[in-house]
N, C-alpha and C positions, 0 to 999 in steps of 0.2 A: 593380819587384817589390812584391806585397803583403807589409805587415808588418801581423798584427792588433794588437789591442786586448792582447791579454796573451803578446804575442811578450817578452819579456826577454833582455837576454843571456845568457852562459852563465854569469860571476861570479852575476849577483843570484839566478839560480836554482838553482845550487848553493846559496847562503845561504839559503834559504826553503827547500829538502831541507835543512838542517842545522838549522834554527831549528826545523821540524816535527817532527824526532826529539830533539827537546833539549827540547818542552815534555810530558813525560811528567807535570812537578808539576801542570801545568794544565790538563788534558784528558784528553790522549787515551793514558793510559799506558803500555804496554813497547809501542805500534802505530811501526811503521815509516814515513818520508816516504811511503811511497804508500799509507798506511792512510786512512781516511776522517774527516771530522772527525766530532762528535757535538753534541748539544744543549748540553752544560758547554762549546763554543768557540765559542760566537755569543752575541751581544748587541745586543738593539737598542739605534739612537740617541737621538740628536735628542727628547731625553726622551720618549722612547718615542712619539709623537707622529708621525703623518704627514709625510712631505715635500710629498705632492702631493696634494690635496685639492680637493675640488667646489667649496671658497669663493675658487678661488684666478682661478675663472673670471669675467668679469663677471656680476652678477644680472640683467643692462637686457636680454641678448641672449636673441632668440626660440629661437635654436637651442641645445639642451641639453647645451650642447659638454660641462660637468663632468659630468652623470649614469652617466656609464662613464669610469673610468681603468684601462690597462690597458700590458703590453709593455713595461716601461722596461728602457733601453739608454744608458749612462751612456761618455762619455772624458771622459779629461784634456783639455782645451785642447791641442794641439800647440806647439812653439817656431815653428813654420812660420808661424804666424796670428799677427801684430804686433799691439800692444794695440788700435791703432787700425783693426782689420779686425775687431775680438770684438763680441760684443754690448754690453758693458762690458769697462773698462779694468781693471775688478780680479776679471771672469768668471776662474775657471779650470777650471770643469766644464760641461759640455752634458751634461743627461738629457734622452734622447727617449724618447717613447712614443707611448701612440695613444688613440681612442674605439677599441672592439667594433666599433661599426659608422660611423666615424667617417668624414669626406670629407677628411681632412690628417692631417699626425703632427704632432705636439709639440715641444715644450721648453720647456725650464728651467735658469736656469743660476744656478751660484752660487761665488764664493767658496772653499767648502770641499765635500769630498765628501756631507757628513753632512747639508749645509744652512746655512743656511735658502734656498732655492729663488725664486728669480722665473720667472714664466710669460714668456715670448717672445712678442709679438703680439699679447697679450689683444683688444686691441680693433680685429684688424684686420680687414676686411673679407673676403667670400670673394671668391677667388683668390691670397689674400697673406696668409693663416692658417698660422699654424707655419713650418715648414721645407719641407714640402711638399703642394699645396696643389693636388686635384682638381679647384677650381674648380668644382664641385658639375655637372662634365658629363664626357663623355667624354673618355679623356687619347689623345691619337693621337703616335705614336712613330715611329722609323722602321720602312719596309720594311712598309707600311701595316697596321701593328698599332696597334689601338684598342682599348682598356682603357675597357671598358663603365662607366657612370655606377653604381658602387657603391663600400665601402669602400675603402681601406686600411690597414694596421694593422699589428703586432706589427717594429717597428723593430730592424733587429739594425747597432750601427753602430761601426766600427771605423778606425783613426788608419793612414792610406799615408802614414809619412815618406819613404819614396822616391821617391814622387811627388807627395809635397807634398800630398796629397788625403784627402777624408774620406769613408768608402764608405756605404752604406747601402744594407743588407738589408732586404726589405718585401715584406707580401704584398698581391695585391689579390684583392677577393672575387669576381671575376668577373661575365659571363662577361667574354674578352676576344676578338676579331674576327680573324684572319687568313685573306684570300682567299677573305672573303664566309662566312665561317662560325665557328661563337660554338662556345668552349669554356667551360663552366658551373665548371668546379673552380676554387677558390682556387690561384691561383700566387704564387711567388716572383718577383719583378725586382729588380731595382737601379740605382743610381743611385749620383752620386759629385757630392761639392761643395769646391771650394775653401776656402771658411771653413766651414762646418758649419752654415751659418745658410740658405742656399738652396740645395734641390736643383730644378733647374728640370726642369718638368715635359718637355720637348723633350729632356730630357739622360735621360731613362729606357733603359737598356742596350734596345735589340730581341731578346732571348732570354727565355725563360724556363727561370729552373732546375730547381726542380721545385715540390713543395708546400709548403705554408704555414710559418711560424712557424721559418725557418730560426735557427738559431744555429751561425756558423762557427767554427774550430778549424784550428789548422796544427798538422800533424806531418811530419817528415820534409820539408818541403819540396814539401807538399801540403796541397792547401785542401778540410777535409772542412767537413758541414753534416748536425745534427741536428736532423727537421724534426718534424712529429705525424703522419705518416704510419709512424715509425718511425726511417728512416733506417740507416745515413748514405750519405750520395750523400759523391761528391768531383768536382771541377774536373777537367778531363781535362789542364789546363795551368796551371798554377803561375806563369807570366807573363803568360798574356793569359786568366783564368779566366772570361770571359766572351762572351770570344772563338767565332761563332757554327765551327760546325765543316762540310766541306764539302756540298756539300746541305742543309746546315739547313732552308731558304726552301723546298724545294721541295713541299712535300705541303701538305692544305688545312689542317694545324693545327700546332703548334710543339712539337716532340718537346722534353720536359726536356737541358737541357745538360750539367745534373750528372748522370754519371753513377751508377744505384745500384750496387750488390755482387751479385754471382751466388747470395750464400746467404740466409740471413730479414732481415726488418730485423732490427737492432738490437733495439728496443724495442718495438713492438709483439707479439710474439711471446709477450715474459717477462709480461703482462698478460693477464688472459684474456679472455673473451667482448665487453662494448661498454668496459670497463675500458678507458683507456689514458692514455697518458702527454700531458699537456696541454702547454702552454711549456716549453722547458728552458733551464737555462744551463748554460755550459762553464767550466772552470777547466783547462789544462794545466800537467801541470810532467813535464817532461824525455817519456818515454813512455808517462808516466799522465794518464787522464783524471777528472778528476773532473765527475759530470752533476749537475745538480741540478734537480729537476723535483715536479712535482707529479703525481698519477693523478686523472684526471676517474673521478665517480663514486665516489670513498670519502667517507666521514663519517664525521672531516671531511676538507676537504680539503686538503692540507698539502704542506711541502718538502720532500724525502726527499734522500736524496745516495749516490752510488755511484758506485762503483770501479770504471773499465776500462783492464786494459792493453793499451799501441796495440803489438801486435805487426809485425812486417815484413809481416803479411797481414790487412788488412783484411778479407777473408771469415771470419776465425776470430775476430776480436774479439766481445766476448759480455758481457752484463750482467745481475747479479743485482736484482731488483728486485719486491717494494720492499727498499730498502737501508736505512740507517740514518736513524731520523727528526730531522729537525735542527730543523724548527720547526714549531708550530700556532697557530693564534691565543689569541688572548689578549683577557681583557677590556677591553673600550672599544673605539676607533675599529675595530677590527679583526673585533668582533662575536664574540666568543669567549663570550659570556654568551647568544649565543641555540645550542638544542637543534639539535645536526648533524644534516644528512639528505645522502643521498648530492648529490651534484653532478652538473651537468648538461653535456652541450656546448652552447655559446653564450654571453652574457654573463649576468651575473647578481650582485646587489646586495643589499646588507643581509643578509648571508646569513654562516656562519661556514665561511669560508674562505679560506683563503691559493692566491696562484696565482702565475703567471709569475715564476721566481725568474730576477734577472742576476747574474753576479758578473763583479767588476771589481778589478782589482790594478795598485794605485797606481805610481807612479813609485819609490816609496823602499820599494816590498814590501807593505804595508799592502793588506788584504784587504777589501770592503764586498761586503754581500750587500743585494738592493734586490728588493722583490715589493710584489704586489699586496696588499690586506686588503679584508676584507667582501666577496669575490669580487672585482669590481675596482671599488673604490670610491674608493680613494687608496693612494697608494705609500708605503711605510715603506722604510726601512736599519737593518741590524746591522751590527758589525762580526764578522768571523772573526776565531777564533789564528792570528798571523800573527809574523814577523821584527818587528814592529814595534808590535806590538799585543799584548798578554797578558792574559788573562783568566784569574779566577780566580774560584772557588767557595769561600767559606765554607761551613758548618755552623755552625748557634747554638751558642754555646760556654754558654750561660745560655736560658731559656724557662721561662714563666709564664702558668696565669691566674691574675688577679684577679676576687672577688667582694664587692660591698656587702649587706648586712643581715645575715642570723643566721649567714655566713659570713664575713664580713668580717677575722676574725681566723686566718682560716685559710690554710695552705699546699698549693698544688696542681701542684707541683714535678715529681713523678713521674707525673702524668697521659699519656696516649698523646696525645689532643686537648684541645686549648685550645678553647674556644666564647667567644663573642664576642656580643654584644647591646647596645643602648642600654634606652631604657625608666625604667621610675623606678627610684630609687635601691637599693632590695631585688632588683630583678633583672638591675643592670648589670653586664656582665662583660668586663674586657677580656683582651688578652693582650699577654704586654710580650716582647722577642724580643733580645739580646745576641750579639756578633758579637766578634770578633778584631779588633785591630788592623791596618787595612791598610799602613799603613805611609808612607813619606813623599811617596813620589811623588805627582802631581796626580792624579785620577782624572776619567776623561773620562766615562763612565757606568756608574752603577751602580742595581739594581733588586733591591728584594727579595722574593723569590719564597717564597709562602703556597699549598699544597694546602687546598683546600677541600673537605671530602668530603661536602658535603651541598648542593640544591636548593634555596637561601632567596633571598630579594629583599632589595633595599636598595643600598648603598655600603660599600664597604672603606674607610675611612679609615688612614695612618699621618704618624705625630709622633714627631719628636724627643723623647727624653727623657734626663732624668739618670741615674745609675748604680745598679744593683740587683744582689742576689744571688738565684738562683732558691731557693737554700734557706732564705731569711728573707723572701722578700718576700709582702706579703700583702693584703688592699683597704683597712688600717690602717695600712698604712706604703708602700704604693706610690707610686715614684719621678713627681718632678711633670714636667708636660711644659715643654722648651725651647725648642721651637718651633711655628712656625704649621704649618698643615695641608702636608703633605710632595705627597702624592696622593690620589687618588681614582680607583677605580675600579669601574664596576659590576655586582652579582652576577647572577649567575644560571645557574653551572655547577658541574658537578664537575670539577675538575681546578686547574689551576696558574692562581695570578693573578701580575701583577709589576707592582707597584709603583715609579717612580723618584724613587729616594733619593739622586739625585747630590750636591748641593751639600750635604744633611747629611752624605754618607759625607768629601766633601773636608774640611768644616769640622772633621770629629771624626775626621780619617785618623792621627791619633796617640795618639788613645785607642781605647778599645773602643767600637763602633757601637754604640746603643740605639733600640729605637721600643717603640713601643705602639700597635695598632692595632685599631679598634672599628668596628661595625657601626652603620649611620646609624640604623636601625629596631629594633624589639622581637623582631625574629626571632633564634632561636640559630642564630650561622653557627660551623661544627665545622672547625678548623684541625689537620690535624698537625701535632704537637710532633716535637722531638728525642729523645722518649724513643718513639716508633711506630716498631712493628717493618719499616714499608716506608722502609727507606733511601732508595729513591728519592725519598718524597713529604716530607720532614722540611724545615724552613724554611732557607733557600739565600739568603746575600748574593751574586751574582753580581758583579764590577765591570771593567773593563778600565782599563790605564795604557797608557800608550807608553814604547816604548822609547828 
């Protein structure tokens, strides 16, 4: 029998419904376990910094394997796979993905969920590239289906403890050949591997299911799939979901095996005109679905998250969308700093936008959300509120500017914005920002997030500093810095920057947090304060601990 990727049993998901209605302090407040999460319960990792990136690829190879990163699909290592079958003896994660238009999928294994990441095969040759490997010609299967010489891509890959195997969803770009005649549309196949490290190309399932970009889900004791066609199809069988059904083989082309629903898709529908929903990912818990996806076509373009309950009829399940927005990019690797324009279908780089979200849920509960940035350019991680993970939001409890020259003696306390500037000494201005005590526990990441409401060029800088009060502090008596440069990150938008402040928020977790952050250049960059009438945009230590 299949078990997915975020099958749990019934204790630990009861505890994740009770840990979700228990973090009303930290999120998501009087919302019910099947409510949605929101932007206050996600946090990026890995100092906010890439997992999977263009430099991770060899620079000597002709073939531009890193120029597209795209589809990550992340397990645990199984207990089934003995150290000595892993790629490494102290792997405990496999993330797959793909190129847009790639000839193999990927991986990367590491350690811990969060990273740091090694590439699988960097330098191996073609045919023995990644996990599965085109071999840059036509893949021939059984039941004489031949999978034309183009991509494959978007990996959706999931843990069979019952049969000891590791499954893998994938689509190929087509066309593919049966009974002397080529179908042109991207389909689904699959494929299934012992250790996680080879799917061999002769072991590719002879069916296809439907369209591209499946992400699967069990409910009930049924294996559904959320595809960009809309969806959702399901498996007509629950023990052999692959299993071809009778006549399959007989007509000149391969009818889809998953079954769709007699009513609209899904998602397609709730989006309008060329609008639609691009990768998604799944999270269940009990008979809720949580989708997480992005819309091709907005700007920018981002992770949204929504709510579907899986009723006993699939034809009546339904979703609002767009739902609750949980992430956007953000300045640096992610390209948050260049001007959004709507998005396109196809691949596409250097651009700001976020795409293909996974989510993955850990062994001990613990939540990671993993997408694309710069369109797909490299893969980052957050973490979600989770039974295991708690995040929390500050508000500056103290905020300040500071000015040198014929103000220097002055207090600007009650300001709505702070500005910020280098420059000579008469028109340098910084802004110094004061936080709460987090408290004792370790703190695994924390970033502090600055609304920028104005269009200037340069770097955000922030630094540690000593302690100040907003109502005495002035460019005459402002508190000195304590440490070296925290972050950088580069301007060039309106909206939210984050900064990570990890190891000053751990070193100063029993005092009150302080920074001070300035602009690299002579331009005035205009920060909300804590005294601006938009709540929403007011300075924000964001940080999570474990439980």
């Amino acid at each position: 029998m299949f078990k997915a990727k975020f099958f749990l049993s019934v204790r630990v998901r009861t505890e994740i419904a009770a840990a979700l209605v228990a973090v009303s302090a930290v999120g998501l407040g009087s919302q019910s376990a099947s409510a949605q999460f929101d932007e206050d319960d996600v946090i990026r990792l890995n100092n906010s910094n890439p997992i999977i990136q263009r430099n991770m690829f060899p620079s000597n190879r002709r073939s531009p394997d890193g120029d597209n990163i795209n589809g990550p699909s992340i397990i645990r290592i199984p207990s089934f796979i003995p150290n000595n079958q892993r790629v490494n003896s102290n792997a405990r994660y496999y993330l797959y993905f793909a190129h847009h238009d790639g000839e193999y999928i990927r991986m990367a294994y590491s350690r811990d969920a969060f990273g740091p990441f090694t590439l699988f095969r960097a330098n191996a040759s073609v045919g023995t590239r990644g996990v599965l490997d085109s071999n840059n010609t036509n893949i021939n299967i059984d039941e004489g289906i031949s999978l034309r010489r183009n991509h494959i891509a978007s990996p959706d890959v999931h843990v069979d403890e019952d049969d000891d195997r590791i499954i893998m969803y994938f689509h190929h770009g087509g066309p593919y050949r049966f009974n002397g005649r080529d179908t042109d549309q991207q389909r689904t196949f699959v494929n299934t591997s012992n250790d996680g490290l080879t799917f061999r190309r002769g072991d590719i399932e002879p069916v296809q299911l439907g369209p591209s970009y499946f992400k699967v889900f069990e409910n009930r004791n049924t294996l559904y799939g959320v595809h960009n066609d809309g969806g959702p199809v399901r498996a007509r069988s629950f023990n052999n979901p692959w299993g071809p059904t009778n006549g399959y083989y007989n007509g000149n082309s391969l009818p889809s095996l998953w079954e769709s629903r007699t009513t609209n898709n899904l998602i397609r529908n709730a989006v309008s005109g060329s609008r639609r929903v691009r990768h998604s990912g799944v999270l269940t818990s009990g008979n809720n679905l949580r989708l997480f996806y992005s819309i091709r076509g907005d700007s920018p373009e981002r992770i949204f998250l929504s709510n579907i309950s899986l009723g006993n009829n699939w034809n009546n399940w339904s979703v609002n969308i767009p739902g609750t927005e949980l992430l956007r990019a953000v300045g640096g690797w992610e390209e948050g700093q260049r001007t959004p324009s709507p998005s396109a279908s196809g691949q596409q780089i250097n651009v700001n936008q976020l795409r293909d979200p996974d989510v993955f849920e850990d062994d001990d509960g613990s939540l990671y959300l993993y997408y694309t940035g710069a369109g797909e350019e490299g893969i980052g991680v957050a973490a979600l509120q989770s039974p295991r993970q708690r995040i929390t939001v500050f508000g500056a409890s103290h905020d300040a500017e500071t000015r040198q020259g014929s103000d220097d003696d002055r207090n600007f306390r009650s300001s709505t914005v702070i500005t910020v500037r280098n420059g000579s000494n008469t028109l340098r201005r910084r802004g110094y920002f004061r936080f709460p005590t987090p408290g004792s526990s370790t703190v695994r990441a924390a970033v502090l997030r600055l609304y920028v409401r104005n269009n200037e060029i340069g770097n955000l800088d922030v630094y540690g500093t000593s302690n100040f009060n907003e109502s005495s502090i002035t460019g005459d008596n402002q508190p000195s810095q304590i440490t070296s440069r925290l972050d950088r990150v580069p301007l060039g938008y309106r909206g939210f920057y984050e900064l990570d402040v990890t190891g000053h928020v751990n070193n100063e977790r029993n005092n009150n947090v302080r920074f001070f952050v300035r602009n690299t250049t002579n331009t005035s960059v205009q920060i909300n304060s804590s005294e601006n009438s938009d709540r929403n945009t007011r300075p924000q230590l964001k940080f999570m601990v474990r439980r």
